[in-house]
C-alpha positions as CSV (number, residue, x, y, z in Angstrom):
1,X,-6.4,-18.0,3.6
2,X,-7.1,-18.4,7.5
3,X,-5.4,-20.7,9.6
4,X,-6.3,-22.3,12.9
5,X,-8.1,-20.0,15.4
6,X,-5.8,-18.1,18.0
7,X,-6.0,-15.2,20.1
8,X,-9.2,-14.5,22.0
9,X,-12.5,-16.5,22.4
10,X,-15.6,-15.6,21.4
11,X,-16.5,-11.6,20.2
12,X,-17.6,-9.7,23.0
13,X,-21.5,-8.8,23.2
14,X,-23.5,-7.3,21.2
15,X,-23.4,-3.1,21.2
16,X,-19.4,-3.0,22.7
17,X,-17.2,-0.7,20.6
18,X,-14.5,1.2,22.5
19,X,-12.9,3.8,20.5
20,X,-9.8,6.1,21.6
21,X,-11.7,8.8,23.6
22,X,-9.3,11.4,22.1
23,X,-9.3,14.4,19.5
24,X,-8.4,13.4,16.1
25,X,-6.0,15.8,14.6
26,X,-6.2,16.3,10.5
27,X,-2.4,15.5,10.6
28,X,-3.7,11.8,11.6
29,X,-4.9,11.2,8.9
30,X,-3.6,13.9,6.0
31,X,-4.4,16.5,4.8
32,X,-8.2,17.7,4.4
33,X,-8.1,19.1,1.1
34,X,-6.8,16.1,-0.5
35,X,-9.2,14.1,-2.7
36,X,-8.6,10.4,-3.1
37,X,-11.1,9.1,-4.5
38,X,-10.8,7.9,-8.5
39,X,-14.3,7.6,-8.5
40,X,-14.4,7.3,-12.6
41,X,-12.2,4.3,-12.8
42,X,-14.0,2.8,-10.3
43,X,-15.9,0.6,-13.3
44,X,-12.7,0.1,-15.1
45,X,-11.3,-1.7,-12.1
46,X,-8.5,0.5,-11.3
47,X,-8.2,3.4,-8.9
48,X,-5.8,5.7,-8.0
49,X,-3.5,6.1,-5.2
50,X,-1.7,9.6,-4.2
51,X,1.9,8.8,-3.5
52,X,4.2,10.9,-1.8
53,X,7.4,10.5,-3.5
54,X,5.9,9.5,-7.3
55,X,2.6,11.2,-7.8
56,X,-0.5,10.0,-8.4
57,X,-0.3,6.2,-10.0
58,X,-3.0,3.7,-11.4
59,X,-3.0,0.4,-9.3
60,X,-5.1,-3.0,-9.8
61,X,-8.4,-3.0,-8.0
62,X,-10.6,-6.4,-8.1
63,X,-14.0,-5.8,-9.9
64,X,-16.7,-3.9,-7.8
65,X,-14.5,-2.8,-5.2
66,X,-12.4,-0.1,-4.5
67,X,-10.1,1.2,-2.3
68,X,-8.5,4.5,-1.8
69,X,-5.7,5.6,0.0
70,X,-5.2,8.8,2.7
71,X,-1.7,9.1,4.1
72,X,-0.3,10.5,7.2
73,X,1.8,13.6,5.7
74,X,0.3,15.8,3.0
75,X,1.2,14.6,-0.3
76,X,0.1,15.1,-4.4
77,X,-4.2,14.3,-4.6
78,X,-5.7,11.7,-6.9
79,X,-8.5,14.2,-7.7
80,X,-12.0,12.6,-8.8
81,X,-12.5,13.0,-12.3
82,X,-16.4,11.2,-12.9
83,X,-19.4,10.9,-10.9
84,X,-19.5,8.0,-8.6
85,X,-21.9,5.1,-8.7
86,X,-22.5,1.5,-8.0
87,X,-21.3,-1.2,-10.4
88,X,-24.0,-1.7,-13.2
89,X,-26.4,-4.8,-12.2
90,X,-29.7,-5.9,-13.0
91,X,-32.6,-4.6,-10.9
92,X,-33.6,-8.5,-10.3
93,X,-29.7,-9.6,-9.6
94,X,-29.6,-6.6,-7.6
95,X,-32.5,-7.3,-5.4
96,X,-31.6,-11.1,-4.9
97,X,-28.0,-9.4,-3.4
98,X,-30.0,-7.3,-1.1
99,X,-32.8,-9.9,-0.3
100,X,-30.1,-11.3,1.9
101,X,-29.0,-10.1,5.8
102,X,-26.6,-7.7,6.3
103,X,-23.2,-9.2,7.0
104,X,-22.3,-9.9,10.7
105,X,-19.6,-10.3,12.5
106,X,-18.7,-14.1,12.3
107,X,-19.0,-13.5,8.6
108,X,-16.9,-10.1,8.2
109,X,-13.9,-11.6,10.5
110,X,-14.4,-15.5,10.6
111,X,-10.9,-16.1,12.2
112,X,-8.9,-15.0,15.1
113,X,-5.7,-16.0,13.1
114,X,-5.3,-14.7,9.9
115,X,-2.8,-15.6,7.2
116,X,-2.5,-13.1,4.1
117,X,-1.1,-14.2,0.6
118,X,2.0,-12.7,1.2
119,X,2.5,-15.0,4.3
120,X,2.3,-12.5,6.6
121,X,0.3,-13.2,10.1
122,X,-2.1,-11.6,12.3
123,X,-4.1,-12.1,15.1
124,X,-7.5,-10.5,16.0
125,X,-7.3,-9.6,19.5
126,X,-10.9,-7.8,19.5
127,X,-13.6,-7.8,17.8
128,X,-16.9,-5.9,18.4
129,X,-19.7,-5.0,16.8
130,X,-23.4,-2.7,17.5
131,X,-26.5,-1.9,15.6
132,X,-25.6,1.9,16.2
133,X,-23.4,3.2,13.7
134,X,-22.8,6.4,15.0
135,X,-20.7,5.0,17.7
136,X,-16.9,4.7,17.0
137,X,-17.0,6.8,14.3
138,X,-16.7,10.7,13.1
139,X,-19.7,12.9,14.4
140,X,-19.3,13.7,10.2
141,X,-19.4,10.2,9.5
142,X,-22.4,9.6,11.9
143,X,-24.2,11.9,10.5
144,X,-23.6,10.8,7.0
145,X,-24.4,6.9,7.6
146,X,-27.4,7.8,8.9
147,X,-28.6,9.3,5.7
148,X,-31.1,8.1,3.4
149,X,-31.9,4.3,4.9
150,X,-28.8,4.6,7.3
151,X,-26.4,1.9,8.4
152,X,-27.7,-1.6,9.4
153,X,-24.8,-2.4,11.6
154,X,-21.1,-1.8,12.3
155,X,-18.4,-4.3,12.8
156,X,-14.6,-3.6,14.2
157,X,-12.1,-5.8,14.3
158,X,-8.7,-5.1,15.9
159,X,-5.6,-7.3,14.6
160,X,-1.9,-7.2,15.5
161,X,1.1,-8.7,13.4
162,X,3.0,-11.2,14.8
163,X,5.4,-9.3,15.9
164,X,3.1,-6.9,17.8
165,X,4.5,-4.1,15.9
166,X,1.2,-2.4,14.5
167,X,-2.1,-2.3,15.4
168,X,-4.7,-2.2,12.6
169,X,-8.2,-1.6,13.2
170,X,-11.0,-2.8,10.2
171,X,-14.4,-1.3,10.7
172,X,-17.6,-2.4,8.7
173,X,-20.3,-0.4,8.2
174,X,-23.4,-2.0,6.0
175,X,-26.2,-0.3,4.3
176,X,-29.8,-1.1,3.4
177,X,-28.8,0.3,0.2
178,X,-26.6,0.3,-2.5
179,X,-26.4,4.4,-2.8
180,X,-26.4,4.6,0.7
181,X,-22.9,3.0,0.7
182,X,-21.6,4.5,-2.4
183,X,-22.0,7.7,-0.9
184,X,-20.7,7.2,2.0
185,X,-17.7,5.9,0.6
186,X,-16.8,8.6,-2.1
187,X,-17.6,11.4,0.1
188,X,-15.0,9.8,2.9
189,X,-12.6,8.8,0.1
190,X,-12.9,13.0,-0.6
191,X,-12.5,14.2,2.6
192,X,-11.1,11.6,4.9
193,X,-10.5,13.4,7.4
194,X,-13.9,14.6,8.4
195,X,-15.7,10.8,7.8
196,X,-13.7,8.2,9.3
197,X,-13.9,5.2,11.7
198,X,-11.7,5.8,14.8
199,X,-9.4,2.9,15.9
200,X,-10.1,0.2,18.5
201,X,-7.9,0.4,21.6
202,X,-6.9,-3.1,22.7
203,X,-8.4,-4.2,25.7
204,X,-6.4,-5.1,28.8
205,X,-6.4,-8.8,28.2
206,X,-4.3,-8.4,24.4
207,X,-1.4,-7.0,26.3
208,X,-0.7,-4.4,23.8
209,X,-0.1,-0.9,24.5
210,X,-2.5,1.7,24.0
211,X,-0.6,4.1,20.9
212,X,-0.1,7.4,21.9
213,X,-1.6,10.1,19.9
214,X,1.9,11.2,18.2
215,X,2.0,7.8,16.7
216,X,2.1,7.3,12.8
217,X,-1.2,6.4,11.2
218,X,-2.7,5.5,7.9
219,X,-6.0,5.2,6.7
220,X,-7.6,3.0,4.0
221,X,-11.5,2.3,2.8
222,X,-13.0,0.0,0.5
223,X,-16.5,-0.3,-0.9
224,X,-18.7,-3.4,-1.5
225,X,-22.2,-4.4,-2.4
226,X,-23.4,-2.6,0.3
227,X,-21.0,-2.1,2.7
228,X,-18.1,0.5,3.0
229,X,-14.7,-0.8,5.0
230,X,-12.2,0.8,6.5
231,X,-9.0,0.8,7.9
232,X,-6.7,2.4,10.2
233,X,-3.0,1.2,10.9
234,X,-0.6,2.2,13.9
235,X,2.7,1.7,15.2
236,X,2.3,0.2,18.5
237,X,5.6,2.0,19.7
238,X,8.4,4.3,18.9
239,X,10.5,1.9,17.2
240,X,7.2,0.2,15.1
241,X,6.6,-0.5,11.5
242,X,8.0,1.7,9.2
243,X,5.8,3.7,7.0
244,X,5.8,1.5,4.2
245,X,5.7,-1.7,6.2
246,X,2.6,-0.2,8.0
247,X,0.9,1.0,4.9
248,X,1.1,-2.8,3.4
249,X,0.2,-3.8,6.4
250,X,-3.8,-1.8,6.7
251,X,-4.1,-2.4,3.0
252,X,-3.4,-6.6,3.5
253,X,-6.0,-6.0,5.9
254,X,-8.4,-3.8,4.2
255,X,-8.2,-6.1,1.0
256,X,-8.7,-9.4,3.1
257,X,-11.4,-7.7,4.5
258,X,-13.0,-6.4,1.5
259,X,-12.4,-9.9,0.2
260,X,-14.4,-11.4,2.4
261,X,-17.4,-9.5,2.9
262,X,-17.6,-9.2,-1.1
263,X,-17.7,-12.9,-1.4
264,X,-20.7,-13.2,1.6
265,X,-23.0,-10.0,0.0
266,X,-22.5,-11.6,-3.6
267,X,-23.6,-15.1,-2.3
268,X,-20.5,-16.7,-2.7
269,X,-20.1,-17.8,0.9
C-alpha cells in the first residue's frame, strides 16, 4: 500500500544520479567469494538466503521473481546449484510483455510516502533516474549492462524510515531483453561485490546526513520481466538500525519495489 504523498516534489530531471564519490570496500558488501544466488529454485519459487548464524535456509519468493541476499560480514554461501534462466513463457506472451515501454520512474516509485504491510513507513526523499546505465553503478556492473542489447534506463530511489534511522537506496535497471536481465542478475547475485549499484547520497534539502564509509550496509537484488533491482541499506549514524532491523528494512524495500515494477512489465498496472 501507498499512502498520501510526502516528502519532496516532483523527481529531479532527467540524467541526475549522484552516487557516493567514494571507493567501495569488499567488506561493504561481503565477502567476494560468496555465491548467493539459488539460481535452480528460482522456478520452484523459493531461493536461498545465506545466514550468518543458521546456514543456508529456503525462504518464500513470489513467482517469477527472485531475490538474493549479500551481507555485510562474511558468512556460510547459498552456492548455485542449476543454470539460470527466465521463467518459462510463450514466445507470443513473451513478446506482448516486451511490446510495451520500459518502466519509468513514476511507475517504479509512484509515491513519496510509502507504507509496507508490516506498517512500517518511509519516505522517498530522492529520486532520480538517466538513460545511461553506467552511471551510479560498478565499472563491472557497467560493463556487464551494457552487454548484449544493454540497459534501457536506470531508476534510484532514495527512502528513509520514519525515524530517519536508515537510508535505503533502490536502483532499477531495465533491459531490452529478457537474457539481458537474467544475466545480469545471476552474475551480481554470484559475485556482489564486483556488480552493484552504489547508494544515493541525500541531497542537501532531505536533511539527512551523508553515512560515513565505516557505516553498516546490506545489499539485496531482485529480478523481474526485464528488469534487475537492487538495494542497498545504511545506518544513517552510529547508534542506527540494528543489523536485523536494517536487513528487513532493504528487503521491505526491495520486495515493494520488485512488487511494483512486476505488476507494470506484466500489464497489471
Amino acid at each position: 500500500m501507498t499512502f498520501g504523498d510526502q516528502g519532496p516534489g516532483s523527481p529531479p530531471g532527467q540524467g541526475r544520479i549522484r552516487r557516493r564519490r567514494r571507493t567501495r570496500r569488499s567488506a561493504a558488501v561481503g565477502s567476494c567469494a560468496a555465491l548467493v544466488a539459488a539460481v535452480a529454485a528460482v522456478a520452484a519459487g523459493t531461493v536461498l538466503s545465506a545466514d550468518e548464524e543458521d546456514g543456508p535456509r529456503t525462504v518464500s519468493a513470489p513467482p517469477a521473481t527472485a531475490a538474493t541476499a549479500s551481507r555485510t560480514v562474511p558468512g556460510p554461501a547459498a552456492v548455485p546449484s542449476g543454470a539460470a534462466g527466465p521463467p518459462s513463457r510463450s514466445a507470443s506472451a513473451l513478446a506482448s510483455l516486451l511490446a510495451r515501454p520500459v518502466v519509468r520512474p513514476e511507475q517504479a516509485f509512484p509515491s513519496t510516502g510509502v507504507r509496507l504491510q508490516d506498517g512500517s513507513r518511509y519516505a522517498r526523499v530522492d529520486l532520480s533516474t538517466t538513460v545511461d546505465c553506467a552511471r551510479g553503478v560498478s565499472p563491472g556492473l557497467a560493463r556487464l549492462a551494457g552487454q548484449g542489447a544493454g540497459c534501457s534506463r536506470s531508476t534510484a530511489a532514495l527512502f528513509t524510515d520514519t525515524g530517519r534511522r536508515s537510508q535505503v537506496t533502490v536502483t532499477v535497471l531495465s533491459f531490452e531483453r529478457v537474457e539481458d536481465a537474467w544475466r545480469v542478475f545471476t552474475t551480481a547475485s554470484a559475485d556482489p561485490v564486483t556488480y552493484q549499484a552504489y547508494p544515493l547520497d541525500p541531497p542537501a534539502e532531505a536533511g539527512l546526513p551523508t553515512v560515513p564509509q565505516s557505516a553498516a550496509e546490506v545489499s539485496r537484488r531482485a529480478v523481474t520481466v526485464r528488469s534487475v533491482v537492487f538495494a542497498t541499506g545504511r545506518r544513517g549514524d552510529a547508534d542506527g538500525s540494528g543489523p536485523a532491523e536494517l536487513a528487513a528494512r532493504t528487503e521491505g524495500l526491495l520486495q515493494r519495489a520488485d512488487d511494483t515494477v512486476t505488476a507494470y512489465e506484466e500489464g497489471r498496472n
